[in-house]
C-alpha positions in Angstrom: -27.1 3.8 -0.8 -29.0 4.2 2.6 -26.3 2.8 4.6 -22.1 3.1 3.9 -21.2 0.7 1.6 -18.1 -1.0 3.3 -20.7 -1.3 6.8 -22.8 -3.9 4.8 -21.3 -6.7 5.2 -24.1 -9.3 4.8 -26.5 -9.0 2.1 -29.2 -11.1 0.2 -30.1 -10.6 -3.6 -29.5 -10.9 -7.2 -25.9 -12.0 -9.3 -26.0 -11.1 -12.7 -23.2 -11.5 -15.1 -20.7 -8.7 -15.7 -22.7 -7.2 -18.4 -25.9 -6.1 -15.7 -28.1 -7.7 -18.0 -27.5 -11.4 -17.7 -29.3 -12.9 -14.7 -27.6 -15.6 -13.0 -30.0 -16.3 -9.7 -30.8 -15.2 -5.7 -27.2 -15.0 -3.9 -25.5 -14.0 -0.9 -23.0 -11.2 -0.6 -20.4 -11.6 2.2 -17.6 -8.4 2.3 -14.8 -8.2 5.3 -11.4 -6.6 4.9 -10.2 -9.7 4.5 -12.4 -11.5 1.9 -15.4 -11.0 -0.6 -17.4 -13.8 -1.1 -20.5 -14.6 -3.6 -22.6 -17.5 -2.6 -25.1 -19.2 -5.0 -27.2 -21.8 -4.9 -26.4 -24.7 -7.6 -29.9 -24.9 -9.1 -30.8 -25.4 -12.4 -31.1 -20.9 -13.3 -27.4 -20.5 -12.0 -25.8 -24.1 -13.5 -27.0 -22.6 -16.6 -25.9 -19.3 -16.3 -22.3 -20.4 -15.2 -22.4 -23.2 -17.7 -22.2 -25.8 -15.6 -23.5 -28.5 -17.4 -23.1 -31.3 -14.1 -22.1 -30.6 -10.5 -18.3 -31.6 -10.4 -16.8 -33.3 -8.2 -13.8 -29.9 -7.3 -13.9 -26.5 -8.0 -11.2 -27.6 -10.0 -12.9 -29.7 -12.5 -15.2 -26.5 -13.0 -16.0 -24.7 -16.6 -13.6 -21.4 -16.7 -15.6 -18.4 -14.7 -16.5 -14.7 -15.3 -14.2 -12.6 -13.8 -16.9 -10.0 -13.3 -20.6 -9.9 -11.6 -22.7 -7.6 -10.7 -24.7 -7.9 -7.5 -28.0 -6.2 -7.1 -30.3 -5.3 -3.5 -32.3 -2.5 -1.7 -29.4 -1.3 -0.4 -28.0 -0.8 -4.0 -25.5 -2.5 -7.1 -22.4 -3.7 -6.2 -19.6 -4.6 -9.0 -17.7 -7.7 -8.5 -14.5 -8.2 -10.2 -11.0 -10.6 -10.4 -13.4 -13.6 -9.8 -12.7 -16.9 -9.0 -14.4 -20.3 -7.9 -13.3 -20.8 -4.2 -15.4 -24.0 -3.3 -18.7 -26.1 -3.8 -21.0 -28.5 -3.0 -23.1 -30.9 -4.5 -25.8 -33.2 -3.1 -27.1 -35.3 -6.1 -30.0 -38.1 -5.0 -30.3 -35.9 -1.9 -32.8 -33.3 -0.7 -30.5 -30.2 -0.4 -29.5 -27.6 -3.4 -26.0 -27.9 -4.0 -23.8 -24.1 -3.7 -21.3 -22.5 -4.7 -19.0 -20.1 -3.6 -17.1 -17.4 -5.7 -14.4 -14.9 -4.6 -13.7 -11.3 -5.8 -10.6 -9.2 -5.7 -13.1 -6.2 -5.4 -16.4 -5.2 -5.0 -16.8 -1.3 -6.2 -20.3 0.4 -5.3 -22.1 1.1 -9.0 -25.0 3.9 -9.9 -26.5 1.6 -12.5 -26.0 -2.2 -13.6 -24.3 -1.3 -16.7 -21.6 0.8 -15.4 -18.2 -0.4 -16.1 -16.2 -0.2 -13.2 -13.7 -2.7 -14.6 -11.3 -0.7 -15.2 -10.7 2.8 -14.0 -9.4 6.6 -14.3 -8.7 6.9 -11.0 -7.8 5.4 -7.9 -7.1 6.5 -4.2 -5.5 4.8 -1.5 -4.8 6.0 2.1 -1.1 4.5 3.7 -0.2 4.7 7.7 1.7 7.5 8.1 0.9 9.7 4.7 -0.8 12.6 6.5 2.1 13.9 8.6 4.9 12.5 6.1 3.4 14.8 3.8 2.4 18.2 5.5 -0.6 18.7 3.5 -3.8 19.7 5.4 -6.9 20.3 5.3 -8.2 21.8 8.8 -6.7 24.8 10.6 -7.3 25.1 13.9 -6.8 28.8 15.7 -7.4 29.7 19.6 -9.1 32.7 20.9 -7.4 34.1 24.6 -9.1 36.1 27.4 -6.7 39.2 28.6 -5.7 36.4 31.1 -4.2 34.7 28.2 -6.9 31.7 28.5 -8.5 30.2 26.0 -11.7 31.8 25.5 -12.5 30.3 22.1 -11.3 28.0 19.2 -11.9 28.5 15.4 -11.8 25.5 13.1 -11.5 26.2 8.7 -11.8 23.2 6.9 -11.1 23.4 2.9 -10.8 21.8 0.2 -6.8 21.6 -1.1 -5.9 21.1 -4.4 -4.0 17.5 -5.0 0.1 17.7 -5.3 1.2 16.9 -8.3 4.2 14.5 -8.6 4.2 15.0 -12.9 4.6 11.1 -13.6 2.9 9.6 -16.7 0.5 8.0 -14.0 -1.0 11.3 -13.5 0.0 10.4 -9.4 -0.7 13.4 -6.5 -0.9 13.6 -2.8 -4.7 14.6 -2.4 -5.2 16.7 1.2 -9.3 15.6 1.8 -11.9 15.8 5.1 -15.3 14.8 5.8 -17.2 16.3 8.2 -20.3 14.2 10.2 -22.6 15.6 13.1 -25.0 14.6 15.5 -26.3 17.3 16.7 -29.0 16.0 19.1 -25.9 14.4 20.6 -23.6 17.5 20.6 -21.0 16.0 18.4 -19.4 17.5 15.7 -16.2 15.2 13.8 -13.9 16.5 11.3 -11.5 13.7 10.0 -8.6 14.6 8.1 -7.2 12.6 5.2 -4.5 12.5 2.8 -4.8 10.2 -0.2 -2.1 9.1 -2.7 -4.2 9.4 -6.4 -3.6 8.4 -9.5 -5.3 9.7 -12.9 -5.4 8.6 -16.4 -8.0 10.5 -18.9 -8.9 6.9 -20.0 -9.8 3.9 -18.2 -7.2 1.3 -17.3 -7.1 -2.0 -15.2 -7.1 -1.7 -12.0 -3.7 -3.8 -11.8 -1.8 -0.6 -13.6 -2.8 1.5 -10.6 -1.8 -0.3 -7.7 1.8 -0.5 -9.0 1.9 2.7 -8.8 0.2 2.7 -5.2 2.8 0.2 -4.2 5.7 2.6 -5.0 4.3 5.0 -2.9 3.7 2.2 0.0 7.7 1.6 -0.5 8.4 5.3 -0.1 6.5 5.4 3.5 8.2 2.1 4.6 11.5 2.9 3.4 11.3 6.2 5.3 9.9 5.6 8.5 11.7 1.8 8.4 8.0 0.8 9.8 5.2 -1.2 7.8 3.0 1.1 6.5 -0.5 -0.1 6.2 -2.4 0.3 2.8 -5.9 0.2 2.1 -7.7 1.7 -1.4 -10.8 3.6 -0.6 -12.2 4.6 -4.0 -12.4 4.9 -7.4 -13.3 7.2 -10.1 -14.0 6.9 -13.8 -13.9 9.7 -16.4 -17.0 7.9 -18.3 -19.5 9.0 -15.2 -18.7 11.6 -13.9 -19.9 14.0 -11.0 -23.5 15.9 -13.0 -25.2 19.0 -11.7 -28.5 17.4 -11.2 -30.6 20.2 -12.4 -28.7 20.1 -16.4 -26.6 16.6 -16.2 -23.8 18.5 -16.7 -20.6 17.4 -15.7 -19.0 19.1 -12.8 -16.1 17.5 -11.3 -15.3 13.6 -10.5 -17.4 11.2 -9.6 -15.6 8.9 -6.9 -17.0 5.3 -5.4 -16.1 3.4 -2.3 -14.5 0.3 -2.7 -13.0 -3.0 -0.7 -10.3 -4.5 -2.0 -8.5 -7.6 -0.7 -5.4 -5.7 -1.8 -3.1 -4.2 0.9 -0.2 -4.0 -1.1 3.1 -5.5 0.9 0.8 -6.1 3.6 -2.2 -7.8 5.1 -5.5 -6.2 6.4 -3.8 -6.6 10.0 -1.1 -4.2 9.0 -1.7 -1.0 10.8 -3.1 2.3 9.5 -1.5 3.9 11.9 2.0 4.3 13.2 3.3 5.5 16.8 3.1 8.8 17.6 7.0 8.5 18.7 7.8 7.3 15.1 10.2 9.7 13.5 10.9 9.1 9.5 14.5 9.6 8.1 13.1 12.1 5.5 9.8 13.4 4.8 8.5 15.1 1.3 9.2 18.2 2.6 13.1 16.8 2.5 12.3 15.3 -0.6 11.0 17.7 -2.8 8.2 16.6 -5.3 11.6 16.2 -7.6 12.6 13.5 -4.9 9.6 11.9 -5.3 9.4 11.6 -9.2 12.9 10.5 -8.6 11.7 7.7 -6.6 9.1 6.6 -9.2 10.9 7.1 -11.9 14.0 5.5 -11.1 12.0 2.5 -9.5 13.8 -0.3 -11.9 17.1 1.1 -11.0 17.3 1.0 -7.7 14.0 -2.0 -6.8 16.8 -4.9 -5.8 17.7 -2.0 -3.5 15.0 -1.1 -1.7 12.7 -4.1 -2.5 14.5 -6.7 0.1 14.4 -3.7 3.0 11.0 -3.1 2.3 9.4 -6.4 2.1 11.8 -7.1 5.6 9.2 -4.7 7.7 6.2 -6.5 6.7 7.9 -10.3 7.9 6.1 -12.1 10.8 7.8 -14.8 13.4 11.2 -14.7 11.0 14.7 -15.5 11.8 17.4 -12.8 12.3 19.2 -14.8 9.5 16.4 -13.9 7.6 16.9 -10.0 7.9 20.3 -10.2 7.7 20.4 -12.0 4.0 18.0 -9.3 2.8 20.0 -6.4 3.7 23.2 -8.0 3.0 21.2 -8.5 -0.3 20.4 -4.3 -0.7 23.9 -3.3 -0.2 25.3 -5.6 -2.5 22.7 -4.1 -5.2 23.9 -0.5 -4.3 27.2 -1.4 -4.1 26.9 -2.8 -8.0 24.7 0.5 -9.0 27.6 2.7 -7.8 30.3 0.1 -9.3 28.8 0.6 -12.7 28.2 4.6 -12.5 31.6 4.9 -11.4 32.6 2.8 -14.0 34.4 0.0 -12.1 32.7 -2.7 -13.9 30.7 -3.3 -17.0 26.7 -4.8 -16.8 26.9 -8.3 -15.7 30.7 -8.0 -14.0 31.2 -8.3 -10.3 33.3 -7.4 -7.1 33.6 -8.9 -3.9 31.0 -7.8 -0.7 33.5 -6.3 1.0 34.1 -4.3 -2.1 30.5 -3.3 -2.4 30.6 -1.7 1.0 33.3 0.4 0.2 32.1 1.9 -2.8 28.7 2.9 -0.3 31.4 3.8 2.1 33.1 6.3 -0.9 30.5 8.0 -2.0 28.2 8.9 1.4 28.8 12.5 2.2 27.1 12.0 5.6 28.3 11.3 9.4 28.2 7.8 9.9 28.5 8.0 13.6 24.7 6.8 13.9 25.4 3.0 12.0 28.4 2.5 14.3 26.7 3.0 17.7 26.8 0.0 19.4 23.7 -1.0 21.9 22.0 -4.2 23.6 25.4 -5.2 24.8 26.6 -5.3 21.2 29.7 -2.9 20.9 30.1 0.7 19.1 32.7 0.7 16.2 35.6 3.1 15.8 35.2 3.2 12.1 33.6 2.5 8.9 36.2 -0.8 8.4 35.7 -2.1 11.6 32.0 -2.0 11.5 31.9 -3.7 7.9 34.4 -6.6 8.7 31.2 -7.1 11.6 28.8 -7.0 9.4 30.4 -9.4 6.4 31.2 -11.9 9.5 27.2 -12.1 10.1 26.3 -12.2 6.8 28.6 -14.9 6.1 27.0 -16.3 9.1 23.9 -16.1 7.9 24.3 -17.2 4.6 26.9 -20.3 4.8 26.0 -23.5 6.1 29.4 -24.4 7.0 29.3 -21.5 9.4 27.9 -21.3 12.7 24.6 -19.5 13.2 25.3 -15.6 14.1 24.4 -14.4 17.2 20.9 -13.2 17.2 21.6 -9.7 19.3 24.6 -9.4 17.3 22.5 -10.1 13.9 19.7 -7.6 14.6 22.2 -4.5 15.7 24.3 -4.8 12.3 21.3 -5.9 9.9 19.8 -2.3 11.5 23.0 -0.6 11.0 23.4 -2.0 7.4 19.8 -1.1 6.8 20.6 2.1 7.9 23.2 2.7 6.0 20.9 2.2 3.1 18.5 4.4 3.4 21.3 7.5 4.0 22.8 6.7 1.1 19.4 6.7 -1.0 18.1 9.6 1.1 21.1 11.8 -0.5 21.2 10.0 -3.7 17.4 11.4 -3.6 18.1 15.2 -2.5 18.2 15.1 1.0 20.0 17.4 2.4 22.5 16.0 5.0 22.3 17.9 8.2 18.2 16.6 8.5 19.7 13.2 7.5 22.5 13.1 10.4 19.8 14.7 12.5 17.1 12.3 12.0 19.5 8.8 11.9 20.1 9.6 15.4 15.9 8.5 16.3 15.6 5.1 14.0 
């Protein structure tokens, strides 16, 4: 394509039918961040191709759609897919075509109209946060001193890293990456530096399977740096077209294609790709381990009622301390029943009291505490583990009875931190962390 595919976001040509073959008629492609739109013109070609036999009066009353087109310019092909009707208009006995508008899920950049794109091999994705979380480079930078000890010099070595393997059956790595661009009748010379969480089957699948997986990783960040991390997929790759040596067709390696997807996992487009520099995570992979890691994946339905409400709390807009509060009362009463049944307390499906669930966390942490019972914003530190979780039980109580009065909201947000805190050092060593960087690094959340 002459120009980069996610920087066109107006374009005029053709929409075929999923197959490439089937012409449907002259259309309008429209691609943000936030939406991907398909605009037709109701005219007799495209009623026919989207058998619509008369203009309804809703999209509602429309024939079931194809979730796949295929849109073709100068520019290039442009694969549509997760399709939907999103409005129309119809102007019978008048002198105006009629349109109709169609949204995608995803538009993926194609080499040919035939390529099938609709489901995939691979699948990258970058998340705020991932590069230095992770530790994986690409560029090296050294400096060269004068005998004054001034720099003289600087050297910068950019190469290609091998992806870090995580060994889950989703074939999922942490690939290190950098693209270089110049201008060199301007003087400018950029490296940008990337890290990408990949996934890899040898055979196709739908694009749904992957961004579970993405998701997970999402979690990870979120969980860790108790910040929403921002998620956007950047491209896909598909073991049926692969990367050819032009001079023999051979293949030589993968063959990846930008993409925009409407998909931003927990978040929105408006979530932030990147975090503040200040932002210090509990743990990073380093503390992990890539065992830590599998761990997480792996272990996903064991511990999701967990770490899903604590997660999902970062990404909330314009809510109600109540609202925080209920979720992480919610996570330690799903980690207090995880370690009630490993430690053989109850059976599946029995129960014990919330105070009871904080004392089984309380039981089986092995780390200094000190950092959930610091009191600030007026709110008061607590002596002890008892004294803190008689606090927090009174505001989730609070919080979750109507016959109670509403907690106070200063008082709310300190112990839903605390509790949330709590969490995530619990998990951290459940995970492998080792305690002094846990103790070291609860002291800056």
């Amino acid at each position: 394509m002459a120009e980069k595919f996610g920087d066109l976001e107006e374009r005029l040509g053709w929409a075929f039918l999923g197959d490439g073959q089937t012409r449907v008629g002259a259309a309008r492609l429209s691609v943000t961040r936030r939406t991907i739109f398909l605009e037709l013109p109701l005219d007799d070609e495209v009623s026919k191709a989207l058998g619509i036999d008369e203009f309804a009066a809703s999209v509602g009353e429309l024939e079931p759609l194809s979730e796949r087109f295929v849109f073709v310019d100068h520019h290039g092909r442009v694969g549509l897919g997760g399709c939907g009707y999103s409005k129309s208009t119809s102007h019978i006995g008048g002198d105006k075509t009629g349109w109709i508008q169609i949204r995608a899920q995803y538009a993926v950049e194609l080499g040919s109209r035939v390529q099938d794109y609709w489901s995939v091999s691979g699948m990258r994705s970058e998340i705020a946060g991932l590069a230095a979380w992770s530790g994986l480079a690409s560029v090296k930078t050294s400096n060269e001193l004068n005998e004054d000890g001034l720099i003289q010099g600087m050297s910068i070595s950019a190469t290609s890293q091998d992806p870090t393997g995580i060994g889950t059956d989703d074939g999922l790595s942490l690939k290190p990456y950098f693209s270089l661009s110049e201008s060199r009748s301007n003087g400018q010379y950029t490296i940008s530096e990337r890290v990408f969480v990949q996934t890899w089957y040898d055979d196709p699948i739908p694009w749904e399977q992957h961004l579970k997986s993405h998701q997970i990783m999402q979690d990870l960040l979120t969980f860790s740096y108790w910040k929403a991390c921002g998620q956007r997929i950047g491209s896909v790759s598909s073991s049926r077209y692969p990367l050819e040596k032009p001079s023999s067709g051979n293949a030589v390696g993968e063959k990846w294609r930008d993409v925009v997807v409407d998909w931003s996992g927990r978040g929105s487009d408006a979530t932030p790709m990147v975090l503040p520099g200040s932002r210090m995570a509990l743990f990073t992979l380093q503390d992990l381990g890539v065992s830590g890691v599998k761990r997480w994946i792996d272990e996903r339905a064991t511990w999701v009622r967990v770490v899903g409400p604590l997660v999902a709390s970062r990404f909330q807009k314009n809510h109600t301390v109540e609202v925080t509060i209920l979720q992480v009362g919610i996570s330690i009463e799903a980690l207090g029943y995880q370690i009630a049944l490993r430690k053989g307390l109850i059976q599946a499906g029995g129960k014990q009291s919330f105070p009871q669930y904080l004392k089984r966390i309380e039981e089986t942490i092995d780390c200094d505490l000190s950092p959930v019972f610091e009191g600030h914003s007026g709110v008061e530190e607590f002596s002890n583990f008892n004294d803190w979780a008689d606090a927090f039980n009174g505001v989730y109580k609070e919080a979750k009875h109507a016959d109670h009065p509403l907690p106070d909201p200063i008082r709310g947000w300190v112990l839903s931190e605390a509790g949330a805190l709590l969490v995530r050092l619990w998990m951290g060593r459940e995970l492998g962390v080792d305690r002094s960087t846990l103790e070291r690094n609860a002291r800056y959340q």
